[in-house]
N, C-alpha and C positions, 0 to 999 in steps of 0.2 A: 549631412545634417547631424549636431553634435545631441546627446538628450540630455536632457534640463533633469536632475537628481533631487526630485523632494523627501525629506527625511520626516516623517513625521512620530511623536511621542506613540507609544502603546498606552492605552485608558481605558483596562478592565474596568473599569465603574464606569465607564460614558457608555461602553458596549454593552453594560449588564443593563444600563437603563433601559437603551433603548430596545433589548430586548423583554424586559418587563412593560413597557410599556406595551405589547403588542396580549398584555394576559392581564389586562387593569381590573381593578375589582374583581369579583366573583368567577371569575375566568379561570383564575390560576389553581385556586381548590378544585373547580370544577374537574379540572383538567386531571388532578391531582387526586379525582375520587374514582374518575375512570381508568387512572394507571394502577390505581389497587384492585379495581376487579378485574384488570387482567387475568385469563386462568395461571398465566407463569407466575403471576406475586400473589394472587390471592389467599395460596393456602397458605402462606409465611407473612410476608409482610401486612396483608391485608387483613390479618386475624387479628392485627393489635389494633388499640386505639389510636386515634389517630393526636391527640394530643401527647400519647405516653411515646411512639413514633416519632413524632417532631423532634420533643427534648430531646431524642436519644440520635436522631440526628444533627441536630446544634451543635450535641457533643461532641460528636468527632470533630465538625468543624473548627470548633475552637479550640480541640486539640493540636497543638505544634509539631510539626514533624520532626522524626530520628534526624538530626543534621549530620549525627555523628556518622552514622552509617549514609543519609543519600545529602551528601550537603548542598545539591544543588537544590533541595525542593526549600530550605531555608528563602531563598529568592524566588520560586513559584509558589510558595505560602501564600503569602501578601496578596498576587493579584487574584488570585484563586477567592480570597476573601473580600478582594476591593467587588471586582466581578458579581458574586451573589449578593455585595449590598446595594448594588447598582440594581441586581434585580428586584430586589423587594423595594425598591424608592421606585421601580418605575412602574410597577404593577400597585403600589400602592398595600403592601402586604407585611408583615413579620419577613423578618429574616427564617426566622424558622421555619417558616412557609413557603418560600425563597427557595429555601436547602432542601425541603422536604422533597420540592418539584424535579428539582436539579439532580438529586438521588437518585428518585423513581425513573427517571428517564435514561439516567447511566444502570441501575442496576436491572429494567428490563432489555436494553441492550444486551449486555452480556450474559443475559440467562436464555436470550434467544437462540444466541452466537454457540452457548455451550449446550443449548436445547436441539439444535438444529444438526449436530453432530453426534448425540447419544440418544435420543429418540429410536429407537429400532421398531416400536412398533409402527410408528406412522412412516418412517420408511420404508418396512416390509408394506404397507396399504399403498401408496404410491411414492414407487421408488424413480430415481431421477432418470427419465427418459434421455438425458445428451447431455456431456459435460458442459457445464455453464464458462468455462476460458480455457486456456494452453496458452498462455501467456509466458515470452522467454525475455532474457537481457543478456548484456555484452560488454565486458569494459576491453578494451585497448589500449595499452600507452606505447606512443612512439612518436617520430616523428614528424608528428601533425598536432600532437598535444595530449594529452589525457581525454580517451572519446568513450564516451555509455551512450549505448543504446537498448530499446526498448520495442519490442515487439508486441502487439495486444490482439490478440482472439477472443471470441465471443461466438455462440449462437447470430444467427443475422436476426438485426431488428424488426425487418420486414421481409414479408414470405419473399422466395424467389416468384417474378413474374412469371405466367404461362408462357411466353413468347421466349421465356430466355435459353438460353443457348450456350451451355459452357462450352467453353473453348480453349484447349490445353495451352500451358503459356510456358515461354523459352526455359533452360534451366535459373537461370537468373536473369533479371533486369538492366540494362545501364545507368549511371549516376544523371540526374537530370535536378539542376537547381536552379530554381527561381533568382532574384535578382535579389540581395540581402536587404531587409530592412531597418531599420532603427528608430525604437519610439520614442515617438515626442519626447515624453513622460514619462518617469520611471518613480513609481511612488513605494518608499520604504518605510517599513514601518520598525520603531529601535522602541526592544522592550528598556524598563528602567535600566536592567542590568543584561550583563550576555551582551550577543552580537545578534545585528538581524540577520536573520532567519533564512529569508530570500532576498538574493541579488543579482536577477536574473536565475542561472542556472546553478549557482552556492550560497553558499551563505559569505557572509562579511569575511569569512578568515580562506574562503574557498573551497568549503566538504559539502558536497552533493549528493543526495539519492539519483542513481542513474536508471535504476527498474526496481519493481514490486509486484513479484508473482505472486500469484493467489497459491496457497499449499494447506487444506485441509486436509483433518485428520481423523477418520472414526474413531469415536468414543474416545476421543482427546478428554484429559480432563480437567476440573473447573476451573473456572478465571479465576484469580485476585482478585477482590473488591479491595481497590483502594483510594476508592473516594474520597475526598475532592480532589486527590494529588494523580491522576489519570493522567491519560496522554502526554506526556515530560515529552517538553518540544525538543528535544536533542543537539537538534543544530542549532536551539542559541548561546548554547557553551563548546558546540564540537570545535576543534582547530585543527584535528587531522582524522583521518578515516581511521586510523589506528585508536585512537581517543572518542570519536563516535566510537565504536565497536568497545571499546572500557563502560561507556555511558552505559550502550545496550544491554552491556553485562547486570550493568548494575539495576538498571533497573526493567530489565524482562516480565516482571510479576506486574509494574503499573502500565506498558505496553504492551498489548496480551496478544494484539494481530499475530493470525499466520500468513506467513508469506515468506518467499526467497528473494533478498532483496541486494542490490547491490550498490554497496556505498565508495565513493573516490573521494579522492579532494587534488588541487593542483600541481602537487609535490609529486603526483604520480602513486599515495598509496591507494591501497583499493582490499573492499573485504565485501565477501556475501555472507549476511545475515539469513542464517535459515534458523526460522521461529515459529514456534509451538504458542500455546496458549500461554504456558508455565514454563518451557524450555528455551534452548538457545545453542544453536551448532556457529560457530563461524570457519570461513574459509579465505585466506589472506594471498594477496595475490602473489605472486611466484616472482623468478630473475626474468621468464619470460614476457612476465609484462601482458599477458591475460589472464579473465576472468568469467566465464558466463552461468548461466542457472535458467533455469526453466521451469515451468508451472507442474507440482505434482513429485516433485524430486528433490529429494534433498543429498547432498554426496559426501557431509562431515559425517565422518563415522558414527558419532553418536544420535545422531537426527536419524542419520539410514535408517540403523538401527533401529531406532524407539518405533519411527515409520512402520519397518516391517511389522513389528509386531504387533502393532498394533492394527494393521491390516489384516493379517492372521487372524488376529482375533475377533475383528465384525466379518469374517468367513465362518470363524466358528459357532458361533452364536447368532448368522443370521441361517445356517444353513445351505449360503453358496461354497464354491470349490474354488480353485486357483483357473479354472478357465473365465469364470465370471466376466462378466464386461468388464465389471470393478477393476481388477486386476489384470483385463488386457490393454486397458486406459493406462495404469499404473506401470506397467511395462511400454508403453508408449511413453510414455512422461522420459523413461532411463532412454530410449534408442535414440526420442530425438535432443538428449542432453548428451547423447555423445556425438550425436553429426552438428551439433553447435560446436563441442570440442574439435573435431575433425575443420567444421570450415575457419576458426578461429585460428587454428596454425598451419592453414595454408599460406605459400611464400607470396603474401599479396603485399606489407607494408605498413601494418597496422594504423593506417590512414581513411578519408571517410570514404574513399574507393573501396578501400576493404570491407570496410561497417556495412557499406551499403550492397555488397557482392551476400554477406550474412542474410541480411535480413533480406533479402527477394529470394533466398534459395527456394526452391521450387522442383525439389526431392520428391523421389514418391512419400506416399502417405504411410505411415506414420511419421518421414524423417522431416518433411519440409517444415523448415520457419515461414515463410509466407503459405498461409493457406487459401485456398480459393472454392473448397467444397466441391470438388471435381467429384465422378464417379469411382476413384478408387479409395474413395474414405467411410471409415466404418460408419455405421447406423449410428452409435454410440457417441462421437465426437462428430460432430456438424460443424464445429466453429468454424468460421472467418475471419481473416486480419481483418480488423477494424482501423486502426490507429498504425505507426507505427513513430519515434524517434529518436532523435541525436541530443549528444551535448558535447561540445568541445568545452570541456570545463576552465580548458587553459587559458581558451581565447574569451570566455562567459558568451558562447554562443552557440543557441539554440535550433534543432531542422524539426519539421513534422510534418508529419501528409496523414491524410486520412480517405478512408473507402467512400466512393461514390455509389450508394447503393445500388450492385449489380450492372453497373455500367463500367468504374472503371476500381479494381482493388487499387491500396494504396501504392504497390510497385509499379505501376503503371500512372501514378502523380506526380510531377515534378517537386522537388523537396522547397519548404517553405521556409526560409533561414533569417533568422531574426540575431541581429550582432547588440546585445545588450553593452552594457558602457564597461570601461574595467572598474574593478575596484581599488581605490586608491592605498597603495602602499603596497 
């Protein structure tokens, strides 16, 4: 069965409505009076009026941006602007009221984001019981095609059952795949300008995110506000991994996420982005044709680096030592970023035999990628593989399995392989 390719226009102003429409009338101030007593906005933003507020928000809006220095936001301007006038037409309000809303809601985001890592006092009152992920990725290029995978841990959603019963499980898994599928319908969406975004497993030109590990930072410091020009979709101008990783250069301060991420595209290049709030390490894939990263680590010199120190430094000022959980976690993060290294250049064939020999390792604790919560893991880190997946970027075809809670983890799933269509040309 072949799928049916719907392309349809991007229509920031039809999305802006019908997201105003859902704040009509008095709704959207409402909404808007509550994000200023926030205690994060209330001592700064909430202490102006809210008329002198507005204008000074409009302003920026209908400020143009630097094209010289980022020329692609010249082409995110427009819908950025088409979008908040969809919203004030569907809420029934000022544009400036519009923007006000759309503000407050991006700029308590990221005062949460930078609040929630330099807070020390309410961390020292209740500090974080169990790492909340240990999240790793994987790129291989070889003869099976260019393949990222992605591994995801987490605390478990729901308590373990009294009746359960772990059960120690083989060093690894064997390859078990379902029977391939392919949708009906495959709906695209093409901004005015750029390429879309998502085509199946890349975008239009073929660059991919293949994983995005979680990597905060204590006492990281502050974001960029650079509202309304935020989140720059990157893949709808990237054309190669090499060229994403230029974007990301460029624009690191309106992308503020931490994480270890790892980008490919079909041509076989590949880079891991390891990102700070304000910073940017990358790491570009080698002759041998791998790549991986894992949650908690970063390995570009400069990332380490800033890492340590900055680790060092919430020991110093909170008054723990280098035994701390903090930094026995932290030292888990580096062991098992090196037994990712170790089973990535095993003589297996960088094919999805190998990916999937990766991701079911089943190491003692701290090294294993697939976790199961066994009795020999620290108090400290409880996570569980959740999720785990593939991309053969080559072929636009995607695996995934996911955990059955406490019945069956996902190495013990058969893989779920969905063959999206190619892209033409």
């Amino acid at each position: 069965m072949s799928t049916r390719v719907v392309i349809v226009p991007d229509r920031p102003f039809d999305d802006g409505v019908a997201e105003g429409r859902k704040r009509e009338g008095s709704a959207l101030k409402a909404e808007i009076r509550t994000l200023l007593g926030d205690p994060l906005l209330k001592p700064t933003l909430g202490s102006m009026s809210l008329k002198a507020l507005a204008a000074d928000i409009l302003s920026r809006l209908e400020t143009p941006p630097d094209t010289r220095r980022f020329p692609e936001l010249g082409e995110l301007y427009p819908d950025r602007l088409d979008y908040l006038r969809g919203l004030a037409k569907g809420a029934k309000r000022p544009l400036s009221e519009a923007a006000l809303w759309h503000y407050l809601r991006y700029r308590l985001e990221i005062q949460r984001w930078y609040q929630a890592y330099n807070d020390l006092s309410a961390l020292m009152e209740s500090p974080p019981e169990v790492q909340s992920s240990h999240c790793s990725g994987v790129l291989l290029v070889g003869p099976e095609g260019v393949l990222g995978a992605h591994s995801m841990e987490s605390p478990p959603p729901q308590r373990r059952p009294t009746a359960y019963r772990w059960k120690a499980p083989p060093p690894f898994e064997p390859l078990r795949l379902r029977k391939p599928r392919t949708p009906r319908t495959l709906t695209l969406v093409k901004p005015r300008t750029g390429y879309i975004q998502d085509w199946g497993v890349v975008n239009e030109k073929g660059v991919g995110c293949c994983c995005s590990n979680s990597c905060g930072v204590w006492l990281d410091e502050p974001i960029e506000d650079t509202w309304p020009l935020h989140n720059v979709p990157l893949l709808r101008w990237a054309t190669t991994a090499s060229h994403l990783a230029e974007l990301y250069q460029r624009y690191t301060l309106h992308n503020w996420g931490r994480a270890s991420q790892i980008w490919a595209d079909i041509h076989g290049q590949g880079v891991v982005i390891e990102k700070s709030f304000r910073r940017i390490g990358i790491r570009r894939i080698g002759a041998d044709g791998i790549l991986w990263c894992t949650e908690g680590h970063w390995e570009s010199p400069e990332m380490n680096a800033y890492l340590r120190q900055k680790r060092l430094e919430f020991l110093r000022r909170t008054g723990r030592h280098l035994g701390s959980d903090d930094m026995q976690y932290a030292t888990d993060c580096a062991v098992r970023f090196t037994r990712l290294g170790e089973l990535c250049h095993e003589p297996l064939g960088k094919g999805i035999a190998h990916m999937n020999r990766i991701l079911t390792d089943h190491a003692p604790f701290p090294r294993a990628i697939c976790r199961h919560g066994g009795p020999d893991t620290a108090a400290y880190d409880q996570t569980v593989t959740q999720m785990a997946t593939m991309k053969n970027l080559s072929h636009n075809h995607a695996y995934e399995r996911a955990w059955v809670p406490w019945r069956r983890f996902p190495c013990q799933v058969p893989w779920t392989l969905i063959h999206y269509p190619p892209i033409p040309g």
